[in-house]
C-alpha positions in Angstrom: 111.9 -1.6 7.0 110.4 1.7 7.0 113.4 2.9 4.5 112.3 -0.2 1.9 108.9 1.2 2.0 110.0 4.8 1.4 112.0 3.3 -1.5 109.3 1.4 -3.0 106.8 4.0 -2.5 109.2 6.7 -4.7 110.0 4.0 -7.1 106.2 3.2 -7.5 105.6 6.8 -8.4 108.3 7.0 -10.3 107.0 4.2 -12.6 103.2 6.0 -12.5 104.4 9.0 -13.2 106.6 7.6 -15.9 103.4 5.6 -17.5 101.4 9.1 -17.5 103.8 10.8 -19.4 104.8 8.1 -21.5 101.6 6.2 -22.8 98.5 8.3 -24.4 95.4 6.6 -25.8 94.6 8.3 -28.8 90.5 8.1 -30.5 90.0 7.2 -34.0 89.1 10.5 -34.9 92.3 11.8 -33.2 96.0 12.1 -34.3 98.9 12.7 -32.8 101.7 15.1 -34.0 105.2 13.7 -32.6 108.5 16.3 -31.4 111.4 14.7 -30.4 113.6 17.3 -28.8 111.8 19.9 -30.6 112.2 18.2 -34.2 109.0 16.9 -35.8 109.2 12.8 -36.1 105.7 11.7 -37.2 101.9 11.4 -36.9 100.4 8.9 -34.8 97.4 7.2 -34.0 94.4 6.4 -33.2 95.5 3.4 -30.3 98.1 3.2 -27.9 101.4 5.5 -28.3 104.3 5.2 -26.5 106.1 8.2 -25.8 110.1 9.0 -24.1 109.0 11.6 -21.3 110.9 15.0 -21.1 112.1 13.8 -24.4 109.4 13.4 -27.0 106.0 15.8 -26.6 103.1 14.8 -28.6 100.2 17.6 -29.9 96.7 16.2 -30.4 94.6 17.0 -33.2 90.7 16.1 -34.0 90.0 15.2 -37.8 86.2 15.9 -37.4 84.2 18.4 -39.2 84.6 22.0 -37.6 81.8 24.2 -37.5 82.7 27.7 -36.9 80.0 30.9 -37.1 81.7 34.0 -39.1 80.7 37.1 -37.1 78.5 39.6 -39.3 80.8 41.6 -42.0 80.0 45.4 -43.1 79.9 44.5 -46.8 79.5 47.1 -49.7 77.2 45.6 -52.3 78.4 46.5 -56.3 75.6 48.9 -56.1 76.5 50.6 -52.9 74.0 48.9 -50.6 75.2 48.7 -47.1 74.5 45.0 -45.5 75.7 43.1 -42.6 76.0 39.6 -43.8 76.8 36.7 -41.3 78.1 32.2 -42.3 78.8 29.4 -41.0 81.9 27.8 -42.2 82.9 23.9 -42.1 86.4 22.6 -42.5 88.3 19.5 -41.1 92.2 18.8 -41.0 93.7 16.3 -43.2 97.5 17.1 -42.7 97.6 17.3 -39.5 101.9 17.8 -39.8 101.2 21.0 -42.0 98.4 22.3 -39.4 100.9 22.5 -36.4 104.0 23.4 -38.3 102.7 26.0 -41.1 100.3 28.4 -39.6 100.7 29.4 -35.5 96.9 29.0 -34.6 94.7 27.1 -37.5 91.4 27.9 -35.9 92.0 31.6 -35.6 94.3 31.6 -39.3 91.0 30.5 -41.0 88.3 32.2 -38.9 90.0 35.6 -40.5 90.5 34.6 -43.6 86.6 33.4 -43.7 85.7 37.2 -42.7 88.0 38.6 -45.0 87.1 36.5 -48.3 83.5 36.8 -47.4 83.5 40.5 -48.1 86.1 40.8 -50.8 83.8 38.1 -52.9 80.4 39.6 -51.9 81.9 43.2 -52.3 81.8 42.4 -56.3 78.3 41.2 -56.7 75.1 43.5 -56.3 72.1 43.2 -53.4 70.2 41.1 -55.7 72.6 38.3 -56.8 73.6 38.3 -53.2 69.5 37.4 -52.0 68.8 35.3 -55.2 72.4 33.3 -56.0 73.5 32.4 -52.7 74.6 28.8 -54.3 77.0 30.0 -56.7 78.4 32.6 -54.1 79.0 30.3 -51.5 80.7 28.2 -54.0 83.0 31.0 -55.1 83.9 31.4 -51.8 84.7 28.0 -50.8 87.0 27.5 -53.8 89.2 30.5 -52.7 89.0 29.5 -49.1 90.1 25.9 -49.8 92.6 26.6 -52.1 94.6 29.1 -50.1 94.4 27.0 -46.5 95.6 24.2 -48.2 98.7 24.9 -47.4 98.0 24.7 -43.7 96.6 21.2 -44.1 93.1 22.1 -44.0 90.3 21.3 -46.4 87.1 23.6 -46.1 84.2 21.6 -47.3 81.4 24.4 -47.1 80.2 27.4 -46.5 77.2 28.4 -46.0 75.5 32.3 -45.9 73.1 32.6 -43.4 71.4 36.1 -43.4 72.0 39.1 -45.3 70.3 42.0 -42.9 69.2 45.8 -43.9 68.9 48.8 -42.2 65.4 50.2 -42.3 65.7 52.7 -45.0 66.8 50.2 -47.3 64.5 47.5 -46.2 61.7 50.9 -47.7 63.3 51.6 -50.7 63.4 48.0 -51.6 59.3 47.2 -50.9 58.9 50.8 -52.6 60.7 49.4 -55.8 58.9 46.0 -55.8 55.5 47.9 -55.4 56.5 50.0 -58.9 57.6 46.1 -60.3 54.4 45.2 -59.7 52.2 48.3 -60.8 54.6 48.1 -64.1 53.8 44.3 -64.7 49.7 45.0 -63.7 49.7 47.6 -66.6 51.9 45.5 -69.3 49.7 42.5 -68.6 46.9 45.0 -68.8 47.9 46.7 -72.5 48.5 43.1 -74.0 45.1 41.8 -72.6 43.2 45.2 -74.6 45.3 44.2 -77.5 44.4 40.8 -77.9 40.9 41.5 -77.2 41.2 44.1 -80.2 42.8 41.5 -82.2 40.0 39.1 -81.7 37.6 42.1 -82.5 38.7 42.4 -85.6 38.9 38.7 -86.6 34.6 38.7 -85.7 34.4 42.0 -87.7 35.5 39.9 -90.8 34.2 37.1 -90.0 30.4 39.1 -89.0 30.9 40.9 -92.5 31.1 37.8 -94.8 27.4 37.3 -93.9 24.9 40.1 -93.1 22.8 38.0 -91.5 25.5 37.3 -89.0 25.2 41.3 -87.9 21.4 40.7 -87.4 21.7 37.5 -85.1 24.6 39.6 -83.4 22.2 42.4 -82.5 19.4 40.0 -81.1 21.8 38.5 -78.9 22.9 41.5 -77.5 19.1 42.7 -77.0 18.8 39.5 -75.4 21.2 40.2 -72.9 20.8 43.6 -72.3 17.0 42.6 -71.5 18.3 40.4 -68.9 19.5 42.5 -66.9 16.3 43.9 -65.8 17.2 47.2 -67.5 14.4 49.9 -68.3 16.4 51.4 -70.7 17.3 49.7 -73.6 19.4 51.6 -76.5 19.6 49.5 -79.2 21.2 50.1 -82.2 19.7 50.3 -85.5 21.8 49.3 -88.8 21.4 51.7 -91.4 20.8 49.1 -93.8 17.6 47.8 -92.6 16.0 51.5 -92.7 16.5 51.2 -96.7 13.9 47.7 -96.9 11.3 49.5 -94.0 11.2 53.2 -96.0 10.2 53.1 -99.7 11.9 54.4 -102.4 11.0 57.2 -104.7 11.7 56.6 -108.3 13.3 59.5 -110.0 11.1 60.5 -112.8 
């Protein structure tokens, strides 16, 4: 009796051992990449998957968006400006047969080439396209990405730059540069304010001169200010005309 018990017990874990090897539950979100003696067969999944043990070995993938952080590249700006740049990059499988059988490692294949199309693109462009276009950069560099992992099975879907950092030195010259933008705008927007306001001179000069008595009413208004700002001096100027009416004429005999 205790020999049928032996037997049953090893044929038990026989079978258990046989059902462990042999059935895998596979997620929606998960396929499953089939080797029978070392020769692909298929992809299956999600569900139940039967599988010959010792003889068929199966190599789960996840279809999900992957987020992976690029480490911070030395990049040379256009106009040779050193600047550490750092991104996040998002990709997902959608050949999961061309993931396992074309490239050794996927994760680590497109991790590198991330970091090494992230400063060949950036390399061409100058500091300021970098801070001000980051949309149409991280669109450049998706388009190379996705075209050359394609061939691994894997679509990137973004990319994204996160910080562009300076040393200090830079980080001065640049403030120092903006400050001389700004003095340089100050004085442009200074020179055409005096400009139109001598434009506008000039159009009351010929407007004031069609009618004299237009200069007269003028000159009160300007004595009227002038007196009310509590001034003790008041100069006031005289037109030469008037003098002629006040001062009478000799007659040349």
């Amino acid at each position: 009796m205790m020999i049928e018990y032996s037997i049953y017990a090893v044929l038990a874990l026989i079978v258990v051992m046989f059902l462990t090897q042999a059935v895998r539950i596979l997620r929606e979100y998960e396929r499953g990449v089939i080797f029978t003696l070392g020769r692909f067969t298929g992809v299956r999944g999600p569900g139940l998957i039967i599988l010959i043990p010792v003889v068929q070995q199966l190599v789960k993938l996840d279809l999900r968006v992957m987020v992976q952080v690029v480490p911070p590249q030395d990049v040379i700006s256009r106009d040779n400006v050193p600047v550490k740049v750092n991104a996040v990059l998002y990709f997902r499988i959608v050949d999961p047969e061309r993931a396992i059988i074309k490239v050794g490692d996927y994760m680590a294949a497109t991790s590198q080439l991330a970091q090494t199309t992230l400063r060949s693109v950036l390399g061409k462009h100058e500091l300021d396209e970098m801070l001000a276009e980051r949309d149409r950069l991280n669109a450049d560099i998706q388009e190379i990405l996705d075209k050359q992992t394609d061939i691994w099975g894997i679509k990137v879907t973004g990319i994204e730059i996160k910080d562009v950092d300076l040393n200090e030195n830079m980080v001065r010259a640049i403030a120092k540069q903006a400050e001389a933008e700004r003095l340089r705008r100050a004085k442009v927007i200074n020179a055409m304010g005096e400009q139109q306001a001598a434009e506008k001179l000039v159009e009351a000069g010929r407007i004031l001169a069609q009618e004299p008595q237009a200069m007269q009413l003028r000159y009160f208004a300007a004595l009227h200010d002038i007196a009310g700002e509590r001034s003790s001096t008041i100069v006031f100027p005289l037109p030469a005309g008037l003098l002629d009416h006040l001062i009478p004429r000799r007659d040349n005999p």
